[in-house]
N, C-alpha and C positions, 0 to 999 in steps of 0.2 A: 691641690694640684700646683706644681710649683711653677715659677713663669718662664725657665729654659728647659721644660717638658715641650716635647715637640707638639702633643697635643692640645697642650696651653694655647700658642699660635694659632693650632687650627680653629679649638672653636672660635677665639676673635675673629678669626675670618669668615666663618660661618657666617657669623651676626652680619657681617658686614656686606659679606654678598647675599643674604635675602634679606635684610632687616631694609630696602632701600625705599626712596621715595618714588610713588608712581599717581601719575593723575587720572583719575577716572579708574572703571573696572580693565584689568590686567590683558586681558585677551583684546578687545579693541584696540588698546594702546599698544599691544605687540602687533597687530596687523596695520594701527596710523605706523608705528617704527618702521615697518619693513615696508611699507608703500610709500614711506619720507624718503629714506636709501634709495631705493627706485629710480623716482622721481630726481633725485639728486646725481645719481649716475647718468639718467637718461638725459639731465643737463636743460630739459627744457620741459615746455607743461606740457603733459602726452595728450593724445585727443581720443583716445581708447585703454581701457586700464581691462584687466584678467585676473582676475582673485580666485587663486587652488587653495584650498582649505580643507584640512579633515573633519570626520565629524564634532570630534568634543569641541572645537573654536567656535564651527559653526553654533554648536548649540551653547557654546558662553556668549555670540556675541549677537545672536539674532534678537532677544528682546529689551538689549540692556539700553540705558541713553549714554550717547556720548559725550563727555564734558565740551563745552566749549566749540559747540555746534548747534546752538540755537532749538534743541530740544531735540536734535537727529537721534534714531538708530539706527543698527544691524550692521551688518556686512560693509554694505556700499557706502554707509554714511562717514565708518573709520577710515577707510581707505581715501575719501575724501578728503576728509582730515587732513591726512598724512601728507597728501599730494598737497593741497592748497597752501595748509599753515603748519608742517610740519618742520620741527629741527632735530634731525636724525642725532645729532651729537647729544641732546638732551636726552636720549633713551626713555623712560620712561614718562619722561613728561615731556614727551613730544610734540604733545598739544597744548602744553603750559601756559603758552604765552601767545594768542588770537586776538588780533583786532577785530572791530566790529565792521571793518572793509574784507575782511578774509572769511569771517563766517556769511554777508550775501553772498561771499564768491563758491562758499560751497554748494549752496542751492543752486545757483546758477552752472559752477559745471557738473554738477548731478540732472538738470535737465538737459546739458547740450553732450554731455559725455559719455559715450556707452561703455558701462561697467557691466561686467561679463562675473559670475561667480558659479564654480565647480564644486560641488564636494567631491575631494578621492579616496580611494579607499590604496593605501601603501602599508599598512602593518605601522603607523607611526601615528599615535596620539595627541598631540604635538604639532601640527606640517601647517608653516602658511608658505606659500608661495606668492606673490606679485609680482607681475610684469607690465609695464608700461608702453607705452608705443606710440612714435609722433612720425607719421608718414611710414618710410619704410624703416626706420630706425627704434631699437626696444632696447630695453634694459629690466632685468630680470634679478629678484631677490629670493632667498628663501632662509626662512627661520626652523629651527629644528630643533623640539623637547625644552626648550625655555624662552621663555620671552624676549631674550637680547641676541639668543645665537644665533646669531649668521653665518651658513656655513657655503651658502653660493652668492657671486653675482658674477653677472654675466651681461654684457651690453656688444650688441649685433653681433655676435658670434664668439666673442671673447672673453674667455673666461678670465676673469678679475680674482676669484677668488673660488674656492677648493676646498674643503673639511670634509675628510672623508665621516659618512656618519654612520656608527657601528649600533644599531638598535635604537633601546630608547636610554640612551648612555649623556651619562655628565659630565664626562671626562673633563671639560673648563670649569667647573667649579670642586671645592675645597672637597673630599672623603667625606659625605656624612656616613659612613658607615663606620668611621670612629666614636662617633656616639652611641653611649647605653646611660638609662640611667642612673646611672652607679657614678660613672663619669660625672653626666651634666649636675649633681647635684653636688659634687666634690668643685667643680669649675665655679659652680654658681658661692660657692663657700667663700673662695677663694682668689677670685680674677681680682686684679688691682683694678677697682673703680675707673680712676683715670685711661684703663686698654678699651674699656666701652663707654664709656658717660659721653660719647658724641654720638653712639650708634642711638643709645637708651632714651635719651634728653630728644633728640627729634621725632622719635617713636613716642613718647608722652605728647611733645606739641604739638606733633599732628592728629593724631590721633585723636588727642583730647575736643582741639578744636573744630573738626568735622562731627563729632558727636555732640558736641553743644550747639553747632547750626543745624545738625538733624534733629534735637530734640525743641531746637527757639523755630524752625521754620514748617513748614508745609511740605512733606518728604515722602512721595509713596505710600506706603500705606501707615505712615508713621506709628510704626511698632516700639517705641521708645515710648511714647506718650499715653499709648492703651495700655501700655501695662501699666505704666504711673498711677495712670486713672484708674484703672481698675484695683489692682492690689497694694496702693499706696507708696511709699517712698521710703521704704526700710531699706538696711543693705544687700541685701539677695534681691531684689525688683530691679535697684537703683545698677547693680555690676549687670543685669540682665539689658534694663533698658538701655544704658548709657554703652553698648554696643552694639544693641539695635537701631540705637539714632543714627547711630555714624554708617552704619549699613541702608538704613534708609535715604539716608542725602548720598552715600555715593551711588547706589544702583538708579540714581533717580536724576544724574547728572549734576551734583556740584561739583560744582570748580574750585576742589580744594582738595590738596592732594591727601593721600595717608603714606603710612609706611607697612610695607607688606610683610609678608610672613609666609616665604613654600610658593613665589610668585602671585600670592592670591592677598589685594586688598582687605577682604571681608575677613580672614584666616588674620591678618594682622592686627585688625582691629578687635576680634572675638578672644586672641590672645593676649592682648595686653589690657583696654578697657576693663574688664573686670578687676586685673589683677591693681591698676591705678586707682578704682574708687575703694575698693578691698585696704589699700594701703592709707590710704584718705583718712578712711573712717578708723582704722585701725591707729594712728598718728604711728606709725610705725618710723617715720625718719624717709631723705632720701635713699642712706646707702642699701638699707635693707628693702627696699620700694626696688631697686635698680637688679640687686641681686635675685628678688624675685622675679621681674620681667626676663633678665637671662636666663633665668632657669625656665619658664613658662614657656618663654621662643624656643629655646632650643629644644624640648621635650615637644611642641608641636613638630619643628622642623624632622626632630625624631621618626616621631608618626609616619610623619608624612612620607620621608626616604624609602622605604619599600612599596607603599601605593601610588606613585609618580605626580605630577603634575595636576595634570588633568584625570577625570576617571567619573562612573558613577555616582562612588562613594562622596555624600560631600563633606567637604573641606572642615566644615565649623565642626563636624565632628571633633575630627581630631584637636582641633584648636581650641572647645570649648572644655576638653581633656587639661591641654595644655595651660588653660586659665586657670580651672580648677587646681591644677599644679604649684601653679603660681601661687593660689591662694594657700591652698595647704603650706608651703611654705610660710607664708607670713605668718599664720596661726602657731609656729613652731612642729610643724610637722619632718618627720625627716624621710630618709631616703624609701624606706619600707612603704612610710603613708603615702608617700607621693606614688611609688608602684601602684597600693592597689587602688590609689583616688585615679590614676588613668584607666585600669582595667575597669572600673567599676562605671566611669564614663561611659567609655568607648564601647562595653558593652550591653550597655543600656539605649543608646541611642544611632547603635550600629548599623542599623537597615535606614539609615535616613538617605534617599537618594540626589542625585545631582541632576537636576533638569535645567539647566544653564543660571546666567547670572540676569536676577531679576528684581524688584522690590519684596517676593515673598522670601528673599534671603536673608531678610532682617528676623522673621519669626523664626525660623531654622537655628540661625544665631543664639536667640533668648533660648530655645529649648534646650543647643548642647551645654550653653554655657550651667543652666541650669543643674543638668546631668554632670557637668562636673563640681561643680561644689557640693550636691548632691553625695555624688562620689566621693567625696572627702567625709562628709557627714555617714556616711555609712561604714566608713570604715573606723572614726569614732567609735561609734556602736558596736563592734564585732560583728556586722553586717555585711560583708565584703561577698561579692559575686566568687563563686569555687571553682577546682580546677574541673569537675564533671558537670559546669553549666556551660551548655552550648560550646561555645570556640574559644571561653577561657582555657588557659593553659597552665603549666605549673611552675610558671613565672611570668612576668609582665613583661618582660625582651619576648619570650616567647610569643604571649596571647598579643605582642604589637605585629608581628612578624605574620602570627594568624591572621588579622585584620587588614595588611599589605597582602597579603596571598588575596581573601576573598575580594577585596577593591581591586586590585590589578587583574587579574587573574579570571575569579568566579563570576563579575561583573560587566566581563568585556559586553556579551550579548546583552545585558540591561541597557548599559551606556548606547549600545546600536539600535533599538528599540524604541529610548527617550527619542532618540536623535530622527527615528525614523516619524513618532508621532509630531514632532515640533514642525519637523519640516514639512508633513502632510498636511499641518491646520490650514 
């Protein structure tokens, strides 16, 4: 792909608008962001706050911990957050930066402050709402289909701001529907290093380094460490665990950011970790380490653009696709292998469901990633899943587009169902 192809452009920009940094898990920190705005508008600390949320937030943020809250979770503890130690400018890591004076204070207005939480049901998978309120005066946010979009506020009756919002629509970020892989793997051949080596190089540092504090520390159910122990420290355990740790330390509250992948932390670290210890052990060089991790993000981001955001379906699926991608590549695989090493994934470990974000997200992780290297080795073998198995289709654009259809789609009532038992317990 040459570099004044106009789709040259875009996928750098791809990378660049989800490849970013965010601290803690993604749905809290979109509801600390829109409760910072809030709070920021409403100009002063409110003494009542009201959190609208649909179901899938609800059920990402109700059993996760929140970074840099003193071991908080759920609903009320992000919102907290947001309000007390929130810097809405920093977006994703809006809770980055907490003194040990601002985390008592969250405790303290969690006891003197009534936090109010709705779930609603709008046709919109996606929805936080916050409003805030000090005496007779409110100010009011809502975020809509991704984590930074703001598309209302409004404070005491005055509307500040307007986007009208057409479905569950992207319209502010780049066309992923420019992407096939035919594309991403002619991109990943060919980008000059230098258009990403700032997106790629932070995506390694952080990434690397939350997985080596989930694997050196005490992390949930430290799923990095069991597999070590148990099946030793070859390179198929080691690309398994070594993105299981990093998923253990963030579902479990470290204060150390990652870089996401499709708005979802766990989805960026399951995409890239493998494909960096894979390159490791291969000594394969950086530029060919770097062009593999673009080809691996963008082949999840792939995925992911027909089954949306949030949904059932979870996320490591597609992302432990998108590793396996990446590794196939490094072994000298080309465009054909890497097709059917995603089909061969994605439909092996396709019924894996989304019950919000939790520390059993680290074993979800080790299994897809597993299924996709897996899925490279099968297609070694002339093993390859067929066009009359199940929702294979008789191509891999297709059988991805089959698996957007069923997550989007066939899964609505699953997603209502999790959502109705979490909140029942």
């Amino acid at each position: 792909m040459k570099k004044d192809d106009v789709k040259y452009a875009s996928f750098v920009q791809i990378l660049r608008e989800e490849l970013v940094p965010a601290m803690g898990c993604t749905e809290p920190i979109a509801l600390a962001f829109c409760a910072a705005k809030a709070k920021e508008v409403l100009g002063t600390q409110p003494d009542r706050v009201v959190v609208g949320a649909s179901g899938s937030i609800i059920k990402n943020v109700k059993s996760v911990i929140v970074p840099n809250t003193d071991g908080l979770k759920g609903i009320p503890a992000a919102a907290t957050a947001g309000i007390v130690a929130g810097k809405s400018e920093k977006m994703l890591e809006v809770i980055s930066e907490v003194t040990p004076e601002e985390i008592a204070g969250m405790r303290t207005f969690m006891e003197n402050v009534p936090i109010e939480v709705h779930h609603f049901h709008n046709g919109m998978t996606f929805d936080i709402i916050v409003t805030v309120y000090s005496g007779d005066e409110y100010a009011k946010v809502r975020i809509v289909n991704y984590h930074t979009n703001i598309v209302h506020i409004e404070k005491n009756g005055e509307v500040l701001l307007s986007v009208e919002v057409e479905g569950e629509d992207e319209s502010g970020l780049t066309d992923h529907s420019l992407l096939s892989l035919s594309e991403i793997y002619d991109f990943a051949e060919t980008v000059d290093i230098a258009d990403i080596e700032d997106v790629i190089s932070r995506q390694i540092e952080y990434n690397t380094a939350i997985s080596e504090e989930g694997m050196r520390g005490d992390w949930g159910s430290n799923i990095g460490k069991v597999l070590i122990n148990t099946y030793g420290n070859d390179i198929l355990v080691r690309a398994k665990a070594k993105a299981a740790a990093g998923s253990d330390a963030r579902m479990c509250g470290c204060e150390m950011p990652v870089v996401i992948n499709s708005g979802s932390g766990n989805q960026g670290l399951t995409t890239s970790l493998p494909v960096i210890e894979y390159a490791k052990e291969l000594n394969v060089g950086k530029e060919k380490m770097y062009r593999a991790l673009v080809l691996a993000n963008l082949v999840t981001i792939h995925q992911k653009t027909p089954i949306g955001r949030l949904s059932a379906f979870c996320g490591a699926v597609s992302a432990g696709a998108g590793a396996g991608a990446g590794i196939a590549y490094l072994l000298g695989g080309d465009v054909d292998a890497i097709g059917h090493t995603v089909v061969n994934a994605i439909c092996t470990t396709g019924g894996m469901v989304c019950d919000g974000a939790k520390a059993s997200c680290a074993s979800k992780i080790a299994t897809a990633v597993e299924a996709g290297i897996i899925g490279y080795r099968m297609h070694l073998m002339g093993q390859d899943l067929q066009p009359d198995d199940g929702i294979v289709a008789d191509t891999a654009e297709q059988t991805i587009k089959n698996v957007g259809r069923l997550a989007r789609q066939g899964m609505k009532e699953t997603n209502e169902e999790i959502i109705r038992i979490m909140i029942g317990k």
